[in-house]
C-alpha positions in Angstrom: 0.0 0.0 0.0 3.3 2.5 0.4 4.7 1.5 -2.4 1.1 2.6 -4.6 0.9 5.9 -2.6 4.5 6.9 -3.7 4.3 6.1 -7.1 0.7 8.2 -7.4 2.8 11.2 -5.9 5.2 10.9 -8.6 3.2 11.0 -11.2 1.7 14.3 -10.4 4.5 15.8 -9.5 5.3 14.9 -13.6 2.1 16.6 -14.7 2.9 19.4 -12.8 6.0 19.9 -14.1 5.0 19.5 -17.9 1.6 21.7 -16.9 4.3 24.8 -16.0 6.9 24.3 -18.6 6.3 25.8 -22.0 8.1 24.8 -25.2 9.0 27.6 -27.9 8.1 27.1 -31.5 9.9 29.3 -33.7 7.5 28.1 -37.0 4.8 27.1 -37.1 3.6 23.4 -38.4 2.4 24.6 -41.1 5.0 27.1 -42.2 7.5 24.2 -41.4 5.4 21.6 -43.9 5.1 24.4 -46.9 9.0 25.0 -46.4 9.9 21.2 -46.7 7.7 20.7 -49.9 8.9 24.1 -51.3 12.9 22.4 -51.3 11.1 19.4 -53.2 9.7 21.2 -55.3 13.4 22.9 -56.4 15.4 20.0 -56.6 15.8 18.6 -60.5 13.2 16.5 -62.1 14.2 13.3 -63.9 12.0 12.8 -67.1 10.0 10.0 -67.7 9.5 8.9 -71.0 6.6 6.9 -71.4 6.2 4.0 -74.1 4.3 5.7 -77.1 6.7 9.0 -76.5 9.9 6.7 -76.9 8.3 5.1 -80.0 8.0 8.1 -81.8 11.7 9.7 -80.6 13.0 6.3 -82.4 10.7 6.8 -85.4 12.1 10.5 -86.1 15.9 9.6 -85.5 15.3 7.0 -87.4 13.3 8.6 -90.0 16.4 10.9 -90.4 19.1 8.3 -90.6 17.2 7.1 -93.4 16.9 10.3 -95.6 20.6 10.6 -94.7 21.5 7.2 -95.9 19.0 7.2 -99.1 21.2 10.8 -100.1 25.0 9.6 -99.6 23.6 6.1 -101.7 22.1 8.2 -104.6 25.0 10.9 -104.4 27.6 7.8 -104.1 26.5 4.8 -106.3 27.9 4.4 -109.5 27.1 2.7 -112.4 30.0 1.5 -114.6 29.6 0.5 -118.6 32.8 -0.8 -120.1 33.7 -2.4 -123.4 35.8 -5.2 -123.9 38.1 -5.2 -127.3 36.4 -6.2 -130.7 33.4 -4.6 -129.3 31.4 -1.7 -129.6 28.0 -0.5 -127.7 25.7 2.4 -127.2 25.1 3.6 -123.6 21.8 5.0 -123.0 21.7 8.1 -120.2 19.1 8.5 -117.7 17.9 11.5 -119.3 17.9 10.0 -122.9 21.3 11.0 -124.1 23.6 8.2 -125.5 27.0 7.5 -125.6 28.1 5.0 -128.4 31.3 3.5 -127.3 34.9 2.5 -128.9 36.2 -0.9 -128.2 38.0 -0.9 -124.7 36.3 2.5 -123.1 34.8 2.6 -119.7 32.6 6.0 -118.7 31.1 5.9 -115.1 27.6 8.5 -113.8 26.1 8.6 -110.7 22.6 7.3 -112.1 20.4 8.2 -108.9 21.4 11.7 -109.0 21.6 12.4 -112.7 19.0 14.6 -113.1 20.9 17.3 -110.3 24.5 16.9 -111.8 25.0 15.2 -115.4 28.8 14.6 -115.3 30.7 11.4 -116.8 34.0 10.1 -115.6 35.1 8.7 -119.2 38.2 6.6 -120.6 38.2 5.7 -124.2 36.9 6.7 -127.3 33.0 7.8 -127.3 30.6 9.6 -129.6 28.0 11.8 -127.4 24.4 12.6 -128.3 23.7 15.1 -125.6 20.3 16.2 -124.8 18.8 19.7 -123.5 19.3 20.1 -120.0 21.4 21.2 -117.1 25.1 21.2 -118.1 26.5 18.0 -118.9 30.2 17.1 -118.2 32.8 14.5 -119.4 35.6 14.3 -117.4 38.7 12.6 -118.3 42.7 12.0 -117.3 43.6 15.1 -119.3 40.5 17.1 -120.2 37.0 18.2 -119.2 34.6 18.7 -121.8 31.1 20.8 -121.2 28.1 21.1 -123.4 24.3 21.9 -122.3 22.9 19.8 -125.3 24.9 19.2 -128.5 26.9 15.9 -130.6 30.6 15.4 -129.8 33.4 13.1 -130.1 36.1 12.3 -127.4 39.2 10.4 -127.8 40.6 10.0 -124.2 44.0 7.1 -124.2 47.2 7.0 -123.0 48.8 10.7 -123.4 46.1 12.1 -125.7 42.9 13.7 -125.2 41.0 14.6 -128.8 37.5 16.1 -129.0 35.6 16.8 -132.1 32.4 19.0 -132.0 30.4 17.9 -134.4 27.0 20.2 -133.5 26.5 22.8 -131.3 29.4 24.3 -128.8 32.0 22.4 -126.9 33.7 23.7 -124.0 37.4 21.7 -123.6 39.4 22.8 -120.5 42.7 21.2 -119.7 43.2 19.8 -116.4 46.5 21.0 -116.5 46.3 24.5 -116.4 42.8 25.2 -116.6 42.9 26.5 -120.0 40.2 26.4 -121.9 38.7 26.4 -125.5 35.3 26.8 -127.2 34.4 24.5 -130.5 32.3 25.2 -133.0 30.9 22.8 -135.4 33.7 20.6 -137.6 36.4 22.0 -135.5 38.4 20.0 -133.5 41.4 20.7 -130.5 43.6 18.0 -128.3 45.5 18.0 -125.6 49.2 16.0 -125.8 52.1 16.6 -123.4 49.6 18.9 -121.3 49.5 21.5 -123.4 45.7 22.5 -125.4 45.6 23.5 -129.0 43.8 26.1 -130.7 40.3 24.8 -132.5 41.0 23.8 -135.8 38.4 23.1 -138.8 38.2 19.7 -140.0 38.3 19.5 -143.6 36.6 15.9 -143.4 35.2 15.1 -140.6 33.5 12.0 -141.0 37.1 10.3 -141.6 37.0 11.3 -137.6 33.9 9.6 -136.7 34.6 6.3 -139.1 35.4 4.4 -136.7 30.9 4.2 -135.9 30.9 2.3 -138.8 33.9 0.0 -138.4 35.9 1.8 -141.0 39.5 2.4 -139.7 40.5 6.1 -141.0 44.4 7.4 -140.2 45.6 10.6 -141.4 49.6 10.9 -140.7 48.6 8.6 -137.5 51.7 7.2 -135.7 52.2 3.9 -137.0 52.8 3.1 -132.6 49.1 4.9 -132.6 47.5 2.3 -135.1 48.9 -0.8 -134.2 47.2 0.0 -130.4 43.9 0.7 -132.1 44.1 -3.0 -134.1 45.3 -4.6 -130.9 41.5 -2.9 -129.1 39.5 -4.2 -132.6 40.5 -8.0 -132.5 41.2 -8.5 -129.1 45.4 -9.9 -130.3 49.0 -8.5 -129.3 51.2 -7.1 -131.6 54.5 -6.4 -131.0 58.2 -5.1 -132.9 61.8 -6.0 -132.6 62.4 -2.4 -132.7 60.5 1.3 -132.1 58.7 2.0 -135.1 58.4 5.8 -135.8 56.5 6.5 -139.1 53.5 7.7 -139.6 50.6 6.3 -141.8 48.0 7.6 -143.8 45.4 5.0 -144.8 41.7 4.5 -144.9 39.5 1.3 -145.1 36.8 -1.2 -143.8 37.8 -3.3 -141.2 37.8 -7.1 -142.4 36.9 -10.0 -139.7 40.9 -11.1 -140.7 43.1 -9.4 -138.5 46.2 -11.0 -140.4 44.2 -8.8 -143.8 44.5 -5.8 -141.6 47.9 -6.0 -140.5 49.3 -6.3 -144.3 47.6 -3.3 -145.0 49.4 -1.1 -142.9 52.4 -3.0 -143.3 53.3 -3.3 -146.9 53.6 0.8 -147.6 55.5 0.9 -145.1 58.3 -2.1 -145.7 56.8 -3.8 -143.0 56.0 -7.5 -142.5 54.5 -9.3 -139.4 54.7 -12.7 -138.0 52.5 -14.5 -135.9 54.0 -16.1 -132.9 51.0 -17.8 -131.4 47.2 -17.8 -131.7 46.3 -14.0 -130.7 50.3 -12.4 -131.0 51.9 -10.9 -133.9 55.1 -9.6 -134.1 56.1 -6.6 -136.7 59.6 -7.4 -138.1 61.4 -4.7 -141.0 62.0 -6.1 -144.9 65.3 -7.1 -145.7 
C-alpha cells in the first residue's frame, strides 16, 4: 500500500512539471510543412518517358538516318559500262542522251542523282548525243569537256585527249592549267604533253567519226598509234623487234581477218608481221 501511494505522488509531480513548462516554437507546423515541400519542389526533375513518346523519338531519329542514308547512296553509287576489245556498244543516259562507245572504253555516272548533276568520268573513245538540260560534263585524265545539249566526239587514251564538236558548242578545258577552248561545229582541239591546241576546222570530218561504222581512217597517225587501235578491234598482241616511228596515212573497212588488216598497214611501209601464237603478232622490218 506504500509502495502505490509513492508512485501516485510521482506521477503528479510529472504533470505538474510538464503543466508549468512551456516549449518555444519558432515556426509554425504549417510554415514548417510548406518549407519542406517548397525544397522538393526545387530539386531537378528526372524525365520519364513513357512507351508511345519513346516510340515516336525512335521513329524520327530513325526517319532521319534514313533520308541521310537514301542521299549519300544516290550521291555515291555508281554505275560503270565498259567495253571489252572487238566490241562496240551504245550507252543509254538517264535523261535520254547516248554515248556510243569505242572498243576498250569505260565511262562511269552517278545514275540516282543524274538529273541534279549530269557529269561522266570517261576513258576511251566515245561519240556523245547530248540532250537539253542542265550542263552536262565528261571528265577525263587530261580534259573536261562541257556542253548543255549538242553531238561530240572524245578520244581520251594514253597521253592524248582529242575532242571533235560535231554540232552545237563544246567547252574543252585542260586539267592542267585550266585553259580552256570553245568548239564550234567541224572543228576539233587536243591536248598532248599537257599543253591545249587552238580549235581547228576539220576538212573531213567524218574520216574522224569512221570508226561508228567500223571503217578504220588514219591521217599521218603514228604507226605506234594504229597498231594500239588493231590490238583494241581484234582482241590480239602485236609487238616489234624495234621502235617504229612513221607515220601512216590509210583508210579502209575493217575485215573479220586481223592478219588482212595487219598487211595493209604493213606493206607501204616495208613492214612485215609474224604470228608467234594464236592472238600475238610480231612486226619485223623487210630485208
Amino acid at each position: 500500500m506504500g509502495n502505490q501511494n509513492d508512485i501516485q505522488k510521482i506521477v503528479q509531480e510529472t504533470e505538474k512539471l510538464f503543466s508549468v513548462a512551456k516549449v518555444n516554437w519558432s515556426k509554425s507546423k504549417e510554415l514548417v510543412f510548406q518549407e519542406k515541400f517548397a525544397k522538393l519542389a526545387d530539386e531537378p526533375k528526372t524525365k520519364v518517358l513513357w512507351p508511345r513518346e519513346w516510340v515516336l523519338q525512335f521513329s524520327v531519329a530513325a526517319s532521319v538516318l534514313l533520308v541521310i542514308g537514301l542521299g549519300a547512296f544516290a550521291l555515291l553509287y555508281t554505275k560503270t559500262i565498259y567495253t571489252s576489245s572487238d566490241q562496240h556498244l551504245t550507252a543509254q543516259l538517264p535523261d535520254g542522251s547516248t554515248v556510243e562507245m569505242n572498243a576498250e572504253t569505260t565511262l562511269r555516272f552517278h545514275p540516282y542523282s543524274w538529273f541534279y548533276q549530269r557529269k561522266i568520268a570517261f576513258e576511251g573513245e566515245g561519240f556523245f548525243s547530248v540532250k537539253k538540260g542542265r550542263k552536262f560534263t565528261v571528265e577525263s585524265s587530261l580534259g573536261k569537256t562541257q556542253v548543255m545539249g549538242t553531238s561530240f566526239n572524245i578520244f581520251a587514251r594514253d597521253n592524248a585527249y582529242r575532242v571533235f564538236c560535231k554540232t552545237g558548242k563544246v567547252r574543252v578545258s585542260n586539267n592542267a592549267n585550266g585553259s580552256s577552248v570553245l568548239l564550234m561545229p567541224n572543228q576539233k582541239t587536243i591536248i598532248f604533253d599537257g599543253t591545249l591546241s587552238a580549235p581547228v576546222f576539220v576538212v573531213e570530218p567524218e574520216n574522224i567519226l569512221s570508226w561508228r561504222n567500223y571503217i578504220f581512217s588514219f591521217d599521218a597517225t603514228p604507226f605506234n598509234e594504229v597498231i594500239k587501235e588493231i590490238e583494241r578491234q581484234y582482241g590480239v598482241s602485236i609487238t616489234s623487234q624495234e621502235p617504229i616511228t612513221n607515220t601512216i596515212s590509210v583508210s579502209f573497212q575493217k575485215v573479220p581477218d586481223v592478219e588482212k588488216t595487219l598487211s595493209i598497214i604493213c606493206k607501204p611501209l616495208g613492214y612485215r608481221f609474224v604470228r608467234k601464237s594464236l592472238d600475238h603478232y610480231e612486226i619485223l622490218k623487210n630485208n
